[in-house]
N, C-alpha and C positions, 0 to 999 in steps of 0.2 A: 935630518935623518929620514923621516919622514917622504920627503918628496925623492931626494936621492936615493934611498933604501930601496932593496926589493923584496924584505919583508913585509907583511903587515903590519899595521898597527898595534893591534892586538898581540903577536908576535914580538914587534920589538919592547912593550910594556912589560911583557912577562918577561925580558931579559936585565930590565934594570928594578925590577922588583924583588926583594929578599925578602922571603918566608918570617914575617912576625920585625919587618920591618916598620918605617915610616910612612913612605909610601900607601903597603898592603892598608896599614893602620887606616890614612885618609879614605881607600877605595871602601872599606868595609865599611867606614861613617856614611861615605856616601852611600851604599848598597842601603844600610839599615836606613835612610833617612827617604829612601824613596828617590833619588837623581836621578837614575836613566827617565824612570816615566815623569819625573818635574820635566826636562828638558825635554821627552817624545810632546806633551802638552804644549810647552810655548813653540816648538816647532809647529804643530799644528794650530795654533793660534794664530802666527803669525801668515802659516801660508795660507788660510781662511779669509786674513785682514786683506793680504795681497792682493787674493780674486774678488775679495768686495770694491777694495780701488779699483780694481781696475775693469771691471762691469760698468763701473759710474763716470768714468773719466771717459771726456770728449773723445 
């Protein structure tokens, strides 16, 4: 749906989410537990790691 769709992401989530469902339920766990900025973190971890390889490699 995703690749084929020409909505957004964002857009298409907010159509299969219902107000004080299961879904919402999970996003709100993640909101209060901190997950966008967990995952902004090892994102930059990981592309920190990258340009360390690859300064050092032949």
């Amino acid at each position: 749906m995703l690749v084929e769709g020409e909505l957004p992401p964002s857009t298409q989530r907010e159509r299969v989410t219902s107000p004080g469902g299961t879904t919402q339920a999970a996003l709100d766990a993640f909101a209060a537990g901190g997950f966008r900025d967990l995952v902004a973190a090892a994102v930059d971890a990981a592309v920190r790691r990258g340009r360390e390889l690859s300064s050092t490699s032949p």
